[in-house]
C-alpha positions in Angstrom: -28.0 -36.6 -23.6 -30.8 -38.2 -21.6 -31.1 -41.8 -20.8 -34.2 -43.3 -19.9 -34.7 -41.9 -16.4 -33.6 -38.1 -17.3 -30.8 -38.5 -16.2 -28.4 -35.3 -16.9 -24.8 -36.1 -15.6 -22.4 -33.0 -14.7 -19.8 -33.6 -16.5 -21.4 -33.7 -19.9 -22.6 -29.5 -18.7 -18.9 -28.9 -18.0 -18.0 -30.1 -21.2 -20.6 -27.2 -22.9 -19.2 -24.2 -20.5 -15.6 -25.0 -21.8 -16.5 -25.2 -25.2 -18.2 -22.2 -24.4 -15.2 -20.8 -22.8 -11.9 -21.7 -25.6 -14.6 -19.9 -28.4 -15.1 -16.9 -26.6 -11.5 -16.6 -25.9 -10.2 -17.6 -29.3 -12.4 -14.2 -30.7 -11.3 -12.3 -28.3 -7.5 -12.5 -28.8 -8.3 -12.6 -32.2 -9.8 -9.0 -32.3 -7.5 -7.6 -30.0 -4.5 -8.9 -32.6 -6.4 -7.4 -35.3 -7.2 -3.4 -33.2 -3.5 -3.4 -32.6 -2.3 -3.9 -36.2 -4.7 -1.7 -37.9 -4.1 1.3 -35.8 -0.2 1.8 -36.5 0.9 2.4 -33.1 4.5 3.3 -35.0 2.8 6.1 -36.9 0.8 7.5 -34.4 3.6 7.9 -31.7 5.8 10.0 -34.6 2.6 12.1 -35.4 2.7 12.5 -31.5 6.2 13.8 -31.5 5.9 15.6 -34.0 3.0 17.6 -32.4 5.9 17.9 -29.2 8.3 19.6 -31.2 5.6 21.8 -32.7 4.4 22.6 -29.2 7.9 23.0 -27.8 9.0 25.3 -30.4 6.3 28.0 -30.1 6.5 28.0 -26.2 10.8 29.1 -27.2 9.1 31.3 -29.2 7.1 32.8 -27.0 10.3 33.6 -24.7 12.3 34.8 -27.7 9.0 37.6 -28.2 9.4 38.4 -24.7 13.2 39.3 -24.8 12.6 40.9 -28.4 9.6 43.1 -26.5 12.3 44.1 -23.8 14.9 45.3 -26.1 12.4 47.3 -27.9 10.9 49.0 -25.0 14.6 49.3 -23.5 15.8 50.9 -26.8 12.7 53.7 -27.4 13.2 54.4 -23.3 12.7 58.4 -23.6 15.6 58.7 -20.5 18.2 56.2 -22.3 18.0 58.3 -25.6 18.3 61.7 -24.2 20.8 60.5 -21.7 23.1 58.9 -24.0 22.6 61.9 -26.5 24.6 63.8 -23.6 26.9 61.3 -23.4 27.7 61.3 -26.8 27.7 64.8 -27.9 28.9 66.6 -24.5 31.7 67.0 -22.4 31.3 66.2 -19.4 32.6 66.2 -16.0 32.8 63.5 -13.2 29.7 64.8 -11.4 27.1 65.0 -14.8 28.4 61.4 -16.0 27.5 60.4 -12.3 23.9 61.7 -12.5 23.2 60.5 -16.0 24.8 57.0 -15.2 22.1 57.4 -12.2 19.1 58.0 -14.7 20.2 55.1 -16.8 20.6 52.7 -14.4 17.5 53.8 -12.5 15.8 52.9 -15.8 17.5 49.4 -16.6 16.3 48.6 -12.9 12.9 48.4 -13.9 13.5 45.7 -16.6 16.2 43.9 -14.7 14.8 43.0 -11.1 11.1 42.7 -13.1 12.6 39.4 -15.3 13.5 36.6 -12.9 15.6 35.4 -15.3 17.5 38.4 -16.5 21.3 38.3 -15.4 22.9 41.6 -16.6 21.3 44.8 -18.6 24.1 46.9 -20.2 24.1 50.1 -22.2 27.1 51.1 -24.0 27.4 54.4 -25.7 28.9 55.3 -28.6 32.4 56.6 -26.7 32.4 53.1 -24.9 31.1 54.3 -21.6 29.3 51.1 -19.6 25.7 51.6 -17.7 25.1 48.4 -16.0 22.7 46.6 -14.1 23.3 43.5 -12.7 21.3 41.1 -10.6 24.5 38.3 -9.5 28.0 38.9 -9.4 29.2 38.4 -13.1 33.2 39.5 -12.5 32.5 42.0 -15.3 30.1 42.2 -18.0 30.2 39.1 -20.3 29.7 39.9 -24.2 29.1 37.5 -26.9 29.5 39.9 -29.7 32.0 42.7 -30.4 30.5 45.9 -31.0 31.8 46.3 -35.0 30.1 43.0 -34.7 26.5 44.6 -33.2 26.3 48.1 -35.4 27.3 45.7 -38.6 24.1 44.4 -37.8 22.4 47.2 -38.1 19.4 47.6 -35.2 18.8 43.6 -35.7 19.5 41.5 -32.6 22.3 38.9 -32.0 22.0 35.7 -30.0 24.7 33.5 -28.7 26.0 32.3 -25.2 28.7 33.5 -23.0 30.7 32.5 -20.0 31.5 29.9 -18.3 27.8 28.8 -17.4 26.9 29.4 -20.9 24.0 31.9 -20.3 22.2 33.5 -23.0 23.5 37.1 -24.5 21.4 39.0 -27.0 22.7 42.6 -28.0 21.4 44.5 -30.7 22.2 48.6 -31.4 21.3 51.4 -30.2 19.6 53.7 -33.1 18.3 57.5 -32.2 15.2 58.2 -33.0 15.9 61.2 -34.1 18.6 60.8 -36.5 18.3 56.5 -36.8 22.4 56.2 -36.3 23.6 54.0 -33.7 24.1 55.8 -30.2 25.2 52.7 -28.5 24.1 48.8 -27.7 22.7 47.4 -25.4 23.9 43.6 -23.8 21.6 41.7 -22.4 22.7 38.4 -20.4 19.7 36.2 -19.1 20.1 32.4 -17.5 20.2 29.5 -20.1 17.5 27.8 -17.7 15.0 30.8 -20.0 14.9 28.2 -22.6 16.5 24.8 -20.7 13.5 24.8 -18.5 11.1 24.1 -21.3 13.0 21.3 -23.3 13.5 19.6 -19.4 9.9 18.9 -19.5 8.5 18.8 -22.8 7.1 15.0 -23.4 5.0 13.2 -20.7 5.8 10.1 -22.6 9.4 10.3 -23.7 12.5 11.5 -22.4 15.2 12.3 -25.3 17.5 15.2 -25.6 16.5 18.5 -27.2 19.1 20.8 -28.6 18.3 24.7 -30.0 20.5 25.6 -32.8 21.8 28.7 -33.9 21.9 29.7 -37.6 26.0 27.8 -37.4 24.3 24.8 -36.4 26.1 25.1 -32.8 24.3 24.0 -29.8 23.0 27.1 -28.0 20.6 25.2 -25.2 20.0 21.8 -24.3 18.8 19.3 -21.8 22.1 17.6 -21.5 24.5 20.5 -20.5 27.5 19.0 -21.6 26.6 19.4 -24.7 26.1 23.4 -25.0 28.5 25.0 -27.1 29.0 21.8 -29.1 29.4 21.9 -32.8 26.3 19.5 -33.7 27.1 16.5 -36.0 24.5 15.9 -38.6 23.5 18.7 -41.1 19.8 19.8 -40.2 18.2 19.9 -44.0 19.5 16.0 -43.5 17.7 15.9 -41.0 13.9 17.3 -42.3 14.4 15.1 -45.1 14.9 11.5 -43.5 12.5 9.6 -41.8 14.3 6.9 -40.7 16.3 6.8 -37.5 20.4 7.5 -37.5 23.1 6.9 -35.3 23.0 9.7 -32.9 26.7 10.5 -32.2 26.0 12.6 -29.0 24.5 9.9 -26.9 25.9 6.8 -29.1 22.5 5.4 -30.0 20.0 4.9 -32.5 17.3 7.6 -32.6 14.6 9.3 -34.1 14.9 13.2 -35.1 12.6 15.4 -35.1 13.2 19.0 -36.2 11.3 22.0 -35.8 10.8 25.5 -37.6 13.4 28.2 -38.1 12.4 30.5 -34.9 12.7 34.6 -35.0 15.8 35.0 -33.7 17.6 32.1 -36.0 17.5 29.0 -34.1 16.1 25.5 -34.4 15.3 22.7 -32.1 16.0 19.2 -32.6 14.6 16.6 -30.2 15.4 12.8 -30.5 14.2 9.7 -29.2 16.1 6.8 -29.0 14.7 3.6 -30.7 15.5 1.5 -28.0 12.9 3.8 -25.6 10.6 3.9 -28.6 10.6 0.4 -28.6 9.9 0.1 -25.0 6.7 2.1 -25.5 5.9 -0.6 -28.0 6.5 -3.2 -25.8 4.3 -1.3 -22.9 1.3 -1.0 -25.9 2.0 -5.1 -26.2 1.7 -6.0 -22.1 -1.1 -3.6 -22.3 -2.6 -5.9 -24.8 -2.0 -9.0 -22.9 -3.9 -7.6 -20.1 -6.4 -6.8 -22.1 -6.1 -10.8 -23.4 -6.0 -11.7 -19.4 -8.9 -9.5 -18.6 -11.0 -11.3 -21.6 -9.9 -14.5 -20.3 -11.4 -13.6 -16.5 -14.5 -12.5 -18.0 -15.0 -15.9 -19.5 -14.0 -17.9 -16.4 -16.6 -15.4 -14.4 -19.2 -16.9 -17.5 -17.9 -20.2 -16.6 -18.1 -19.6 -12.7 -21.7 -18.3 -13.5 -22.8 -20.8 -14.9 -21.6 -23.8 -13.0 -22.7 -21.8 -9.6 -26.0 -22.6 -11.5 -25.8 -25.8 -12.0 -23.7 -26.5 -8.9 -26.5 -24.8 -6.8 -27.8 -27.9 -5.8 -24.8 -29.3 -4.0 -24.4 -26.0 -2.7 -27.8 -26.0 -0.8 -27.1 -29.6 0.5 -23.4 -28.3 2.0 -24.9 -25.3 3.2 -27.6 -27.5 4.9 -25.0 -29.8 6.2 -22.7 -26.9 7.5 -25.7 -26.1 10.0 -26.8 -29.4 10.6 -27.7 -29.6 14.5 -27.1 -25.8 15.5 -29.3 -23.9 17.6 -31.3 -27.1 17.6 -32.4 -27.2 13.5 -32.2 -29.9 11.2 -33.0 -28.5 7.5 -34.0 -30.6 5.0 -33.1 -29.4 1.6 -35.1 -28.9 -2.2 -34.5 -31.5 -4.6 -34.8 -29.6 -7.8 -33.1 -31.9 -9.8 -32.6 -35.5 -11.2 -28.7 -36.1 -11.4 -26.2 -37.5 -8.5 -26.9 -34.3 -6.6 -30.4 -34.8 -6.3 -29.9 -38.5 -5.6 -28.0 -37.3 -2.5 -30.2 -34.8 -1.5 -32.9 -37.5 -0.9 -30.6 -39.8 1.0 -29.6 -36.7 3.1 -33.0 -36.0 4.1 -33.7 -39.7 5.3 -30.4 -39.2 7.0 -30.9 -36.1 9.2 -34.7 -37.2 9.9 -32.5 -40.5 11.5 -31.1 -38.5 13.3 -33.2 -35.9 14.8 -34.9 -38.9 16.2 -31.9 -40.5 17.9 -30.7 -37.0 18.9 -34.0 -36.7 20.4 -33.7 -39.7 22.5 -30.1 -38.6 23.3 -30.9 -35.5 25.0 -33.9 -36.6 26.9 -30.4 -39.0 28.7 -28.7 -36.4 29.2 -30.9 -33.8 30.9 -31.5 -37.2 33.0 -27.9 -37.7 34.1 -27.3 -34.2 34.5 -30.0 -33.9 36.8 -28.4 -36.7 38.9 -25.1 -35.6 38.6 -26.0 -32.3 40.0 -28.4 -33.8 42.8 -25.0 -35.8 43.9 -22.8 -33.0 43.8 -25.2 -30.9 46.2 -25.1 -33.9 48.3 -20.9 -33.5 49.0 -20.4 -32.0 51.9 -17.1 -32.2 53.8 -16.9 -34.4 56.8 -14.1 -32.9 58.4 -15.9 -29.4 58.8 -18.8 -31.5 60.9 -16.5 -33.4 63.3 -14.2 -30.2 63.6 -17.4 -28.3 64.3 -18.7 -30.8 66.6 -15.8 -31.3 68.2 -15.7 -27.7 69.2 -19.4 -27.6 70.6 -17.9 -30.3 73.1 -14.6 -28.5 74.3 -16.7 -24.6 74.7 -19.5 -27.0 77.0 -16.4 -27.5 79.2 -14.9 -24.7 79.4 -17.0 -21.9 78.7 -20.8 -20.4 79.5 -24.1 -21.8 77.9 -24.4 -18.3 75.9 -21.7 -19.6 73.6 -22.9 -22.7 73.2 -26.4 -21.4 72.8 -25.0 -19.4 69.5 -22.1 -22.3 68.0 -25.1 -24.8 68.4 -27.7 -21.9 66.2 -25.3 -21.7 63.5 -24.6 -25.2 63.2 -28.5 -25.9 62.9 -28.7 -23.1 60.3 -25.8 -25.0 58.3 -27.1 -27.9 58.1 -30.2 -27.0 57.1 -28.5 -24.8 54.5 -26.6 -27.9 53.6 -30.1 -30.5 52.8 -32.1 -27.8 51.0 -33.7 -28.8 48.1 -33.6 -25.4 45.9 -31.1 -25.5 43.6 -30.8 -21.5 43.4 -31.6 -19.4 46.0 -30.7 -15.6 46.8 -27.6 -14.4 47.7 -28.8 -13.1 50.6 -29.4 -16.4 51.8 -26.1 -17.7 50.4 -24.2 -14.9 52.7 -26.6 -15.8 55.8 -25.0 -19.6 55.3 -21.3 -18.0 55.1 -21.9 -15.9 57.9 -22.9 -19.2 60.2 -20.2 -21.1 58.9 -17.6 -18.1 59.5 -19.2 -18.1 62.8 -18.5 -21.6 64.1 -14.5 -20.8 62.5 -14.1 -17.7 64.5 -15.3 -19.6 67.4 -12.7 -22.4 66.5 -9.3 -20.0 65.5 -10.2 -17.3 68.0 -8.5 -13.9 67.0 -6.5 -15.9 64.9 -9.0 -15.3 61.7 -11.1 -12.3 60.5 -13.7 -11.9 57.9 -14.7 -8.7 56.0 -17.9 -8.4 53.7 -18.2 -6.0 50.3 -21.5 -6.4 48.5 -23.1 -4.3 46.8 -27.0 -3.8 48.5 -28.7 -4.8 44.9 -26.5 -8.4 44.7 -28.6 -9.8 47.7 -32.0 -9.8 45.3 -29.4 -12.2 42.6 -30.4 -15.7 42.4 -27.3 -18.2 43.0 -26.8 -21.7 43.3 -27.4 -23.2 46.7 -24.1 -24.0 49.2 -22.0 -22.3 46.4 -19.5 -20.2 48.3 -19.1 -22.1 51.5 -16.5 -24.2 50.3 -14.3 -22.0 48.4 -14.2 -19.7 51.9 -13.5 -23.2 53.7 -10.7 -23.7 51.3 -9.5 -20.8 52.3 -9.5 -21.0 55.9 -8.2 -24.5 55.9 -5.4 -24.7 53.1 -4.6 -20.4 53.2 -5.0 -19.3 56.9 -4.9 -22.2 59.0 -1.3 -23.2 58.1 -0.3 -19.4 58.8 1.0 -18.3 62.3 0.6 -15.2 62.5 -3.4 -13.6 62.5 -5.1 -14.3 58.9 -8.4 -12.8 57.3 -10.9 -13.6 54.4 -12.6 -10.9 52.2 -15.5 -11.5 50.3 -16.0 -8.7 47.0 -19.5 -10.0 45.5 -20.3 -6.6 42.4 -22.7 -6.2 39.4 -20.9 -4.7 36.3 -23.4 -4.9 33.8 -25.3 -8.1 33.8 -22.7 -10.2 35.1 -22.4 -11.2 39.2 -19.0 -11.0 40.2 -17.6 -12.9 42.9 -14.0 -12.7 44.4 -13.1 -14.4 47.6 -9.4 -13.6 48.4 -7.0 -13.9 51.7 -4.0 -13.5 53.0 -2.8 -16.6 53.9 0.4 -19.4 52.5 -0.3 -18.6 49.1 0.7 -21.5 46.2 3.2 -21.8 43.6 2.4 -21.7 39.7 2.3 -25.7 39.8 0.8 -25.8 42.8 -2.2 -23.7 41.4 -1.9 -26.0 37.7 -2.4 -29.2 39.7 -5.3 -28.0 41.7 -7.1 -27.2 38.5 -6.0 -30.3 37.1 -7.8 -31.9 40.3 -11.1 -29.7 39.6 -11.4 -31.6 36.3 -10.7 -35.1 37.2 -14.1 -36.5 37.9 -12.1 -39.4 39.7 -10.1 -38.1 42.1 -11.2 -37.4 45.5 -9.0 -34.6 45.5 -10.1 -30.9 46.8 -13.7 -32.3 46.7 -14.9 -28.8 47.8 -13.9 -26.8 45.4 -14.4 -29.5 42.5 -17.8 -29.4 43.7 -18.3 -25.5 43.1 -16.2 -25.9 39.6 -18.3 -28.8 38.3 -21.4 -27.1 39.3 -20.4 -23.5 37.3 -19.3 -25.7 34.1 -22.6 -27.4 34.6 -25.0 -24.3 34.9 -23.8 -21.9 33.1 -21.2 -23.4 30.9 -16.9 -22.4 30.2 -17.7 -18.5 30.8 -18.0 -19.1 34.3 -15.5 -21.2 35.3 -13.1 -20.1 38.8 -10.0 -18.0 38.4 -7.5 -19.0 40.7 -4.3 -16.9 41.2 -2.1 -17.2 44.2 1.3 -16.0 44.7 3.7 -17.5 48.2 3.4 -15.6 51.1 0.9 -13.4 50.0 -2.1 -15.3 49.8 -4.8 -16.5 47.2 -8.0 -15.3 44.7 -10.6 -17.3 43.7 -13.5 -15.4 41.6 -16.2 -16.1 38.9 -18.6 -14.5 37.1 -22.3 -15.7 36.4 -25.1 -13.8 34.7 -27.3 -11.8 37.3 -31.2 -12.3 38.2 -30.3 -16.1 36.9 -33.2 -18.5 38.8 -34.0 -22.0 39.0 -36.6 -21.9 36.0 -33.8 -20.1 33.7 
């Protein structure tokens, strides 16, 4: 609602997006109840297993084919036939039953080390004479079936288990071609892991027991071992009939069954799932659909957050505006592009910052001014000591020495001093180092043998522009505080380098050295604008922080005994006009 001015207040938009908001959210939970309901998940996830046992049941079959196929191409073997022919209807000596068990065994090789899973191949003739082949050490041939049992069945195979590990024994007669009565058996013996392997990984989603049953109901293979050989409790036809979950005996839960087809050889697999896991798949469907609520929710606070970006853009433009308010010199003014409390502000923001770009203005024009003096005055230090020392000196050599000498102390005293009242506030270093070299001059003339002074610039330095008088009193601070207290001989080096653009300067010696606090009080000093304290090098610290800003400041590190280094950095080529 508008009053008479247009005025549109914020909190009557917010009010829309959150109406906005609940109705999109109350549809969307709405729906999502409604999907979940109509699909059945109940129905689809036994439809599901179902389709498991289904699958499961022909891949056994497919293994049961595979054993089937061996016996078949085992028992029409042209050498097994006529060898056991000989057996059967000859006499025969230790030597010939040596070479025919040869033959026979040399053809069982074949199927036994081609089958990884194959444990033991056995042919027995009529007379009871073994031919074996076996892959592992058995401790004898293991049957599951007598042999009235095997030619009672009349060419058809048997399955069962046998041992102690409860492998997998199939045997099945031995019929001649020729005359189709039994010449033999054959036992086969192949791991349990044959079948075990595929009920261990048959369901992505569940993870219940699977038991194969023989025609006795007895529990032939199974993904819980313990169980093999087991009697199992319910009746199977029970079982295909119900479709409601039992008490599972075995495991002591409730569960689902699911049982598959009768399979070639006899057997049937029942899997089961317990309700409690079945449930738990449920339960993972329902947190599913509450992400799927949260994820509808988000997507109407990103609406909401759209929209009130939109309207909020105003304030957004006047904090952004305020956020860069006076850097790199700028002073935006922002859009008023609407007529509510934001815009209101907007205009009194505007008359604000063009208030203060004028004071500003006047604020900086005072400070270039007392910078200028504050450098002029800082130029204008220069220690008194040094003069009267040097002065002093001139007057002892005119005693006691030649004119030479004082020809050259009385040179490089001029050349200081006019160093000293230059008006150029940079100048090269090669004029700098001409100034240290006069003042190191009139010192080496003072001390004698007593100090030294080594130089290491680089040849392009000396074309560097650097404030006037700025390393003559670090290299008097440290020939008075370093070397000057030292007794034995002492000596300054001066590294000046250009890594990259920067000018590095190090001026070190080997002279008292200073302590940690010593070093934290002299930098102290350097800051005090009061003290009269180490006016030298306050003078060189005040005039880095003052031309080129914090990244040039000195380094001071010093250890006791072993002498001091002070260095900076400044940026190279930097003259007057810069």
């Amino acid at each position: 609602m508008k009053d008479e001015r247009g005025f549109i207040s914020i909190r009557k938009r917010m009010m829309v997006i959150f109406a906005v908001l609940i109705t999109v959210t109350g549809i969307g939970i709405a729906g999502l109840f409604v999907a979940v309901f109509r699909y059945g998940y109940s129905s689809l996830s036994k439809v599901y297993l179902q389709d498991v046992n289904r699958q499961t049941t022909n891949n056994l079959e497919n293994n049961i084919q595979k054993i089937e196929d061996m016996n078949v191409q085992i028992l029409s073997s042209q050498v097994i036939q006529s060898q056991l022919r000989i057996v059967n209807e000859e006499k025969m000596d230790s030597y010939a039953l040596a070479r025919c068990r040869q033959k026979i065994e040399r053809e069982l090789s074949n199927w036994a080390l081609y089958a990884s899973y194959v444990v033991s191949v056995s042919v027995i003739s009529r007379e009871g004479i073994e031919f074996a082949v076996k892959k592992v050490e058995t401790g004898g041939t293991q049957f599951g079936f007598t042999e009235d049992e095997i030619y009672a069945a009349n060419g058809t195979s048997l399955w069962g288990i046998t041992g102690e590990k409860n492998r997998i024994c199939v045997a099945k007669a031995i019929l001649d071609l020729n005359t189709m009565k039994p010449a033999g058996y054959i036992n086969i013996v192949y791991e349990n892991s044959y079948f075990a392997d595929i009920l261990e990984d048959n369901s992505s989603q569940y993870s219940g027991a699977s038991y194969m049953l023989n025609a006795d109901e007895r529990i032939m293979v199974s993904n819980r071992n313990e169980y093999v050989g087991s009697q199992f409790p319910v009746e199977l036809e029970l079982l295909r009939k119900s479709h409601d979950s039992r008490y599972d005996i075995l495991d002591s839960t409730q569960a689902f069954y699911f049982v598959g087809n009768e399979m070639p050889n006899g057997w049937s697999l029942v899997q089961t799932v317990s309700v409690e896991e079945f449930s738990r798949d449920m339960n993972r469907l329902i947190a599913i659909a509450v992400i799927v609520v949260l994820v509808v929710l988000a997507i109407s606070l990103g609406f909401v957050w759209y929209a009130t970006s939109r309207i909020a853009y105003p304030a957004r433009e006047l904090m952004d505006s305020m956020k860069t308010l006076a850097k790199d010199h700028k002073y935006p003014r922002v859009k008023v592009v609407s007529n509510d409390e934001i815009g209101m502000i907007g205009l009194e923001y505007n008359k604000m910052v063009e208030n203060v770009e004028t004071l500003i203005e006047k604020v900086y024009k005072m400070e270039l001014t007392q910078k200028q003096a504050e450098l002029e005055f800082l130029q204008m230090q220069i220690n008194p000591h040094f003069l009267y020392n040097a002065l002093d000196t001139i007057s002892w050599m005119a005693l006691g020495k030649g004119n030479v000498d004082v020809s050259e102390m009385a040179i490089a005293l001029a050349e200081l001093l006019r160093a000293t009242i230059k008006k150029e506030r940079f100048i090269t270093l090669r004029e700098e180092m001409n100034t240290v070299k006069d003042y190191l001059l009139i010192q080496q003339e003072r001390f004698g043998e007593k100090i030294s002074a080594e130089y290491f610039v680089e040849e392009e330095a000396y074309s560097c522009m650097v404030p006037n008088f700025i390393l003559q009193p670090v290299i008097e601070n440290a020939i008075i505080h370093g070397l000057e207290p030292k007794i034995e001989k002492g000596k300054v080096s001066i590294h000046i380098s250009m890594p990259g653009e920067q000018l590095n300067v190090l001026v070190e010696d080997n002279g008292v050295g200073m302590s940690k606090e010593e070093i934290q009080e002299l930098y102290q000093q350097c800051q005090n604008q009061n003290t009269k304290q180490s006016i030298g090098l306050k003078n060189v610290y005040r005039r880095l922080l003052l031309c080129y800003g914090e990244e040039s400041m000195l380094h001071i590190e010093s250890e006791k005994g072993k002498g001091t280094r002070i260095s900076f950095s400044i940026p190279r080529n930097r003259t007057e006009n810069n």
